[in-house]
C-alpha positions as CSV (number, residue, x, y, z in Angstrom):
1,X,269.4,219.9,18.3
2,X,266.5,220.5,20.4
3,X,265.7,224.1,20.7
4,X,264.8,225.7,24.7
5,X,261.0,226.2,24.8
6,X,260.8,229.9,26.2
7,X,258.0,232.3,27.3
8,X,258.5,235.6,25.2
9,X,258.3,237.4,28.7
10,X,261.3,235.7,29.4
11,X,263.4,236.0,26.0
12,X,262.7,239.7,26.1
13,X,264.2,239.8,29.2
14,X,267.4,238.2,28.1
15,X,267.8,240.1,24.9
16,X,267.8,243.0,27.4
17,X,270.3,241.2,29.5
18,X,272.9,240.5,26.3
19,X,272.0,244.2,25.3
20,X,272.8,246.1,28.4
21,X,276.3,244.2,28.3
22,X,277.3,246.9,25.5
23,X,278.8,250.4,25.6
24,X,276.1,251.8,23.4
25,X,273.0,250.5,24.8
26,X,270.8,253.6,25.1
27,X,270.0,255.0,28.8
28,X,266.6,255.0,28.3
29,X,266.3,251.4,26.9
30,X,265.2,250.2,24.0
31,X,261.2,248.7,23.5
32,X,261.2,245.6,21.6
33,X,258.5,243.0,21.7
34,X,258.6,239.4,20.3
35,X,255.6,237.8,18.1
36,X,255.3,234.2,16.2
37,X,256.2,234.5,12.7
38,X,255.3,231.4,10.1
39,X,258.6,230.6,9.1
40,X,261.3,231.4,11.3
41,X,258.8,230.8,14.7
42,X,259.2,234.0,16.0
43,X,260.8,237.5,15.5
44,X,261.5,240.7,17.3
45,X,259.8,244.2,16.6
46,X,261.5,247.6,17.7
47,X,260.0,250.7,17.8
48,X,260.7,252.4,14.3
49,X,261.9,255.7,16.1
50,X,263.8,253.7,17.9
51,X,265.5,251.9,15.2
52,X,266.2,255.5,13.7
53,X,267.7,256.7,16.6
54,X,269.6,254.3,17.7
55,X,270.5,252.1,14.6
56,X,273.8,250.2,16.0
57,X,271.5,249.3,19.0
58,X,269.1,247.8,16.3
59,X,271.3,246.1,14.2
60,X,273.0,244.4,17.4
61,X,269.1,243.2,18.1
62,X,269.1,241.6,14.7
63,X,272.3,239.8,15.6
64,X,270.9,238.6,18.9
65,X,267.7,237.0,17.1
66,X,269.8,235.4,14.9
67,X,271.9,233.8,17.4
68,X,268.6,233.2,20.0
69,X,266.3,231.9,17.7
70,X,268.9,228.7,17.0
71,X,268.7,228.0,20.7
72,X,265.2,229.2,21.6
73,X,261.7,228.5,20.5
74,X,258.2,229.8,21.9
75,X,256.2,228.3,24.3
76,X,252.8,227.4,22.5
């Protein structure tokens, strides 16, 4: 299956979108940022103090990658 070429603008703006949807996302958001990676075409990067203080809001990020990165690939 053909993955959905997407602008990283735009795919941080949806993993915002599916994270907003839960009880614990944090009030202040949540700064992630997505870069190309070699092997897997892209991932997501959190702020490590972020990731400490709010570690079932990262883990749900790693769950939406996984789940995004089947249906979406960068634009070049």
């Amino acid at each position: 299956m053909a993955k959905n070429a997407i602008s990283s603008t735009d795919l941080i703006w949806l993993f915002h979108e599916r994270l907003r949807e839960s009880h614990d996302y944090p009030q202040s958001g949540i700064s992630i940022a997505i870069v190309p990676a070699p092997n897997v075409g892209w991932t997501v990067l959190i702020d490590p103090r972020q990731q400490t203080k709010h570690p079932v809001c990262a883990r749900r990020v790693r769950a939406i990658q996984k789940q995004f990165r089947e249906k979406y690939a960068l634009k070049r």
